[in-house]
C-alpha positions, 0 to 999 in steps of 0.5 A: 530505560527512561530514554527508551521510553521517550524514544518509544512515545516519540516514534509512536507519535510519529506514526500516529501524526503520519497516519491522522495526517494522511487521512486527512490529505485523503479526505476525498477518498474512500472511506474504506481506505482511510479506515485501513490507514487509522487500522495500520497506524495503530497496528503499527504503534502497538506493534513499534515494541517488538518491530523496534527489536526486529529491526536493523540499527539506524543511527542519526546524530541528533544530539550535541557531542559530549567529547568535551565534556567527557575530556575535561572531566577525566583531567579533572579527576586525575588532577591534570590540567584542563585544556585552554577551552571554555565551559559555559556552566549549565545552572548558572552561565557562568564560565568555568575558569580553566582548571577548576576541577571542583566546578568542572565536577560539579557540573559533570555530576549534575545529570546524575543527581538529577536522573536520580530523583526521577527513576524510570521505575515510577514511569513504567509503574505509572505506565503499566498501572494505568494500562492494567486500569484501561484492560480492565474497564474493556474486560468489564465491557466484555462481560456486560456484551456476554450477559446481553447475549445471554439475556437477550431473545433471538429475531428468527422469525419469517420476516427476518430470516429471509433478510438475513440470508439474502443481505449476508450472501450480497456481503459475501458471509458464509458465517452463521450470524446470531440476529438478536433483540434486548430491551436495553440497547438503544441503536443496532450493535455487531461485534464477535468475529468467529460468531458474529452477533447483530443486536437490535433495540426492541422496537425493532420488532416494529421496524418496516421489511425495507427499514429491517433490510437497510439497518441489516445490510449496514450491520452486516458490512460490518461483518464482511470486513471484519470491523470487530477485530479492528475495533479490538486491534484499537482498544488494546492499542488504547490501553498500552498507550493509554496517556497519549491523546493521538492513540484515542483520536485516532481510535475516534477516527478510526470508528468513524471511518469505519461507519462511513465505509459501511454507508458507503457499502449500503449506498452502493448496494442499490439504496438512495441516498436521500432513503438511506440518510432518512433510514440513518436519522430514525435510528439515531434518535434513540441511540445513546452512549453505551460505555465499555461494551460500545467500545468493543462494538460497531453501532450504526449511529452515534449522535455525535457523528450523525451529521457528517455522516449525512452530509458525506451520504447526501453530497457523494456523487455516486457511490465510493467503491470499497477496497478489495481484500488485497488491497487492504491487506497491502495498505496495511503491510505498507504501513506497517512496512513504513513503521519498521523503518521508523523503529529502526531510527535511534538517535545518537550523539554526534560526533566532535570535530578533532580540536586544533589548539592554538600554536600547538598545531601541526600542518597537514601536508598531504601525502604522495598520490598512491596509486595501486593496481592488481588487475589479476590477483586471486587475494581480495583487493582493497579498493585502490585510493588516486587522491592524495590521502588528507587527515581527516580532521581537516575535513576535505572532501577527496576525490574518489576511489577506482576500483578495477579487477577482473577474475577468470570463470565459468560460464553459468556461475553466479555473481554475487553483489553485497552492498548491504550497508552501502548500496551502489547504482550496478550496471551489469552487461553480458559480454563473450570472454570467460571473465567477470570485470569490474570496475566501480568508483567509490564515492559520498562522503564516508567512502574511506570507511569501505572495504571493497573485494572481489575474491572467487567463491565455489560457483562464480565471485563475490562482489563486497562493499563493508562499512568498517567505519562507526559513524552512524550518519554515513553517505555513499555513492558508489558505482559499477560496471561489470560485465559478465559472461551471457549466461550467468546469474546474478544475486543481489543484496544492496541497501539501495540504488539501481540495477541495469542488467543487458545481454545476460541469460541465467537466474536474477534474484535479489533486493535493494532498497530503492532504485530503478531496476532495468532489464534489456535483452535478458532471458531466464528467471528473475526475482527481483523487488526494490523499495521504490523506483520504476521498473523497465523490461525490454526486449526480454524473454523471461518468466518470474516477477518484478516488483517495487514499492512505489514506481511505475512497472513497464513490461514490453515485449517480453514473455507472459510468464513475467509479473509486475507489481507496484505499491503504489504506480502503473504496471503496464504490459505491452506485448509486439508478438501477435496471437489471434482473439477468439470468438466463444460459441455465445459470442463474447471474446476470448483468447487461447491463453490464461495466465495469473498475473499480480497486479498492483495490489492483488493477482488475478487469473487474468484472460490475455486479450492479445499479446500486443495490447497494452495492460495497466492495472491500478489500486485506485485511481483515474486510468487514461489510455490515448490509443491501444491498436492492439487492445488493452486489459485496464483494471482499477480498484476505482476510478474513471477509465477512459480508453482512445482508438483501439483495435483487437480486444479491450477490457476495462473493469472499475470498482466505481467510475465512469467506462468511456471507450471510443472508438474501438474496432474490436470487442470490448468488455466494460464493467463497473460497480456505479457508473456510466458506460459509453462504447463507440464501434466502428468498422465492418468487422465481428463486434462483440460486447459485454457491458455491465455497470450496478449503477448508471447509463449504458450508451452504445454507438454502432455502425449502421450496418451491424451484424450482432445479436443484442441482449439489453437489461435494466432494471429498476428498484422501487425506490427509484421513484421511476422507470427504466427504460431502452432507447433505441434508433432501432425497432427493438421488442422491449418487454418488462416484467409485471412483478417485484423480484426481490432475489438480488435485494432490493424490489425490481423489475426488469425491462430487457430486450433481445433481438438480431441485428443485420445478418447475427454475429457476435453477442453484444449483452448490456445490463445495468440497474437503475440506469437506461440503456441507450442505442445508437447509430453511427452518424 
């Protein structure tokens, strides 16, 4: 029991220190990714009990052999003669003569004495008293929130319903929100999940509309990402682990993260940062500790957090854009992923070479090469051995095994490939006799320790690979080819290595837990996932997904109906079959088809901008394209993109980030959250656009002699400190509005301008906030 404790607090130390670490490599990222990281590191620790259970049995050496030890205690319990070896006395260093059985006891019994003394029971005791100890302080929190609640008066009046309601639909909350006031909280409060409760200290009441507004959006981004349930996820974390230090730092970072992630959503939703950092100072100054019910709770400002939130606040460039849903959803399950690995890990003894006894040993000769050879036997056949069979003890590595079978079929049956313990590198290729062939080289250093089979099964052949051996620290690297008939299917469980399948038609199902995945010349249905390495599609009609956990996703020439995805790489489409774009009837480019596609961390039901363009599609991060002839649909969570030439359709769309795209001779939408856009056309042909951006310039060059029709927008907000304006090489009617609009938030007007150029023809609509919009001719 003590041990698997240990081997408890170790692993959980482990995901921890990968967590806080990763973090802290990330510092330059997001704070909304960060937080998910610290949320799963947690989750995962709290989870590691039950995953431990769950998981697969991995076992590594890491222990010193006990063979010795166990050998010379039994001779010496029944009174033979100990082997000529050497013992080293573990108390004391001294060698224990060969044949003293009395020592040889002694020493042999320590661990049992000493084990003894500290039963496991006063460990788990301490364990589970100290978490009774830590729920119980959280319960008492608990009960002091519920009797704020109860105590306190509700903020419903006019001035505050009407900024409830527009902050909470910009958050995107279609919860009822209880907006409450007491006299004993010092800084704004949220917690609840079901019924979320904001709690204001009494000088709100005296607070102005725009400082009301500021400390409501902040509290409820809260609300909108759940943090009352992460916060909870923590604490009960904190309380099974109550003795480990990286559970509270952690639970620390995680609450800071959290704060820094919602100034992030403040800041991008249109407030300045100097005005927010000013809004974040006032309602520091009165904020204190709040014990066990500020632990269950977000509160908008700690003291002992306040300046590095202020600096991350004034230093950003421009707003960080937040995580969508999916991709927190699959941050977290990749982490919990990592973790179930980590808990199958279970350290074991490793095993004693055999000892060679001075003048007692035997030479080893080896034997006569065996060589064995069946190529058409309806009885399983083991692997056939050309290496001289050596003794194991002398430790030789040998030449490898040749497998070799072939067996009559049908076509359309099923190969079914078993490499769960071993994994193998399968090459599969379609070919026209009515047979399945075989032949594979076992290698690694426990490939004598396999069986290997081929055997018919109703509905095609199974393929096998089992480990027979009981070593837990195995290496193998076997190999395959097998051709097939060209309509068959293939189903595949294998521990890892790649797959390559070519001129086959059927059904392609399966997993292995990491290597390339490779598809050419191949029709039908896959369902195919690997745990890390690229993915290749080529010249191959099929319908489907692929996916890999971390690796590149390529799918050329193939049909739309197949989906890519990757956990942490670039899933690019590139289409050579040509479709027509489309025109609707306001002028903005469309095209005949939609399909859904799983992108990278989320689907999506995605509009094809012609077959032939290139798609990338990314979590985060910068995407670059150098030319796309034939159009591009590029997606980033956040990040610059910056697209080369390109003809047809472009789409591009990021979470925060500069759009650059030059020169494109077809139409183009452009969307982001904070950043500048910058489009170049070129060409006499239809040009249409739509260009959007929540924070920035918006810069279009355009050919002199264009036909469109342009309808242009900026706004700015009353706290910018200046207006907005559209610039233009031609005469443009501008016009702006006189009042205040207050509907998307924060107070703006708007300047915009719509007007025909040339002859009319396609809609080119740009609008932006806080940012002008620029025009330009050609040069």
């Amino acid at each position: 029991m003590s041990t698997l404790m240990m081997s408890l607090v170790v692993k959980v130390t482990i995901i921890l220190a990968l967590g806080l670490g990763l973090t802290a490599f990330l510092r330059g990222a997001t704070a909304s990714l960060r937080h998910v990281i610290l949320l799963g590191s947690l989750i995962s620790a709290l989870l590691l009990p039950v995953l431990t259970l769950v998981a697969p049995r991995w076992d590594v050496a890491v222990f010193d052999p006990v063979s010795r030890v166990t050998s010379a205690a039994a001779a010496a319990a029944t009174g033979q003669a100990v082997p000529s070896q050497d013992f080293v006395f573990p108390r004391t260093g001294r060698d224990l003569v060969p044949g003293t059985s009395a020592e040889l006891s002694e020493w042999v019994a320590a661990p049992a004495a000493t084990s003894n003394r500290f039963s496991p029971l006063f460990l788990i005791l301490g364990w589970v008293f100290g978490s009774l100890a830590v729920l119980a302080w959280l319960a008492l929190g608990h009960l002091r929130l519920r009797s704020l609640r109860k105590s306190s008066w509700p903020l419903d009046g006019i001035g505050w319903n009407g900024i409830v309601r527009e902050e909470a639909l910009r958050a995107g909350i279609d919860r009822k929100i209880q907006l409450l006031c007491h006299p004993d909280v010092t800084t704004p409060l949220t917690w609840g999940s079901t019924e979320p409760v904001v709690m204001l200290p009494e000088e709100a009441l005296e607070w102005q509309e725009d400082h009301r507004r500021i400390v409501l959006r902040h509290e409820l981004a809260h609300v909108a990402r759940n943090d009352a349930r992460s916060q909870l996820a923590a604490a009960v974390t904190c309380a099974v682990y109550w003795f480990h230090p990286l559970v509270w730092i952690a639970e620390r970072r995680l609450r800071a993260e959290c704060e820094r992630a919602c100034d992030d959503s403040v800041v991008a939703a249109g407030t300045p940062a100097a005005v927010y950092a000013a809004h974040l100072l006032e309602v520091a100054r009165a904020a204190r500790s709040f014990g066990g019910p500020g632990f269950l709770s977000v509160a908008m400002a700690r003291p002992s957090e306040l300046e590095g939130r202020l600096l991350a606040v004034l230093n950003r460039a421009q707003p960080s854009a937040a995580l969508s849903t999916s991709a927190r959803w699959l941050t977290l399950t990749s982490i919990v992923g990592a973790a179930l690995l980590i808990s199958a890990f279970r350290p074991v003894h490793r095993e004693e070479p055999p000892a060679v006894l001075a003048g007692n040993a035997e030479e080893i000769k080896p034997e006569k090469p065996v060589a064995v050879s069946s190529p058409r036997v309806d009885a399983p056949l083991i692997a056939s051995i050309e290496a001289p069979a050596v003794t194991p003890a002398a430790r030789i590595l040998e030449a490898d095994s040749i497998f070799e079978r072939t067996i009559d079929v049908r076509s359309g049956g099923t190969l079914t490939l078993d490499f769960a313990r071993s994994g193998a590198t399968i090459t599969i290729t379609g070919w026209d006799r009515p047979e399945v062939s075989v032949r594979g080289r076992l290698g690694g250093r426990n490939w004598r320790e396999t069986e290997t089979t081929l055997e018919p099964v109703q509905g095609g052949v199974l393929l096998r690979n089992v480990y027979v051996g009981t070593s837990g620290n195995t290496s193998f690297n076997h190999a395959f080819d097998i051709s097939v008939p060209r309509n068959f299917n293939v189903r595949l469980r294998s521990a890892g290595g790649g797959l390559s399948i070519s001129g086959v038609s059927g059904s392609f199902t399966g997993t292995t837990g990491g290597g390339a995945i490779a598809f050419d010349n191949a029709s039908g249905e896959a369902n195919l996932s690997t745990g890390g390495g690229d993915i290749t599609v080529t010249n191959s009609s099929l319908k489907g997904s692929v996916s890999t956990g971390g690796g590149a996703v390529t799918i050329d020439r193939s049909g739309r109906d197949l989906v890519g995805s990757s956990g942490s790489g670039d899933v690019t489409y590139t289409n050579s079959r040509s479709s027509s774009a489309t025109i609707d009837k306001d002028g903005i480019p469309r095209s005949a088809a939609t399909t859904t596609r799983l992108t990278g961390d989320h689907s999506e039901s995605a509009k094809h901008f012609g077959e032939e363009g290139i798609q990338k599609h990314r979590a985060g991060g910068d995407i670059t394209i150098d030319e796309a002839p034939n159009g591009a649909r590029v997606t980033t969570g956040g990040g610059a993109i910056r697209i080369g030439p390109s003809g047809g359709e472009v789409y591009a769309t990021t979470g925060g980030g500069p759009i650059q795209i030059a020169p494109a001779s077809g139409s183009v939408i452009a969307s982001t959250g904070a950043g500048d856009v910058t489009v170049t056309f070129r060409g006499s042909g239809l040009h249409a656009a739509d260009l959007t951006s929540g924070l920035g310039r918006i810069e279009l060059i355009l050919p002199n002699d264009i036909n469109a029709e342009l309808v242009l927008e900026t706004a700015y907000t009353n706290n910018l400190g200046h207006k907005t304006k559209i610039e233009s090489d031609w005469a443009l009617q501008v016009t702006e509005t006189d009042n205040w609009d207050a509907s998307m938030g924060t107070p703006r007007r708007y300047v915009r301008a719509r007007q025909i150029l040339g002859k009319g023809g396609g809609l080119i609509r740009v609008r932006t906030v806080n940012g002008n919009v620029v025009l330009k001719k050609a040069g």
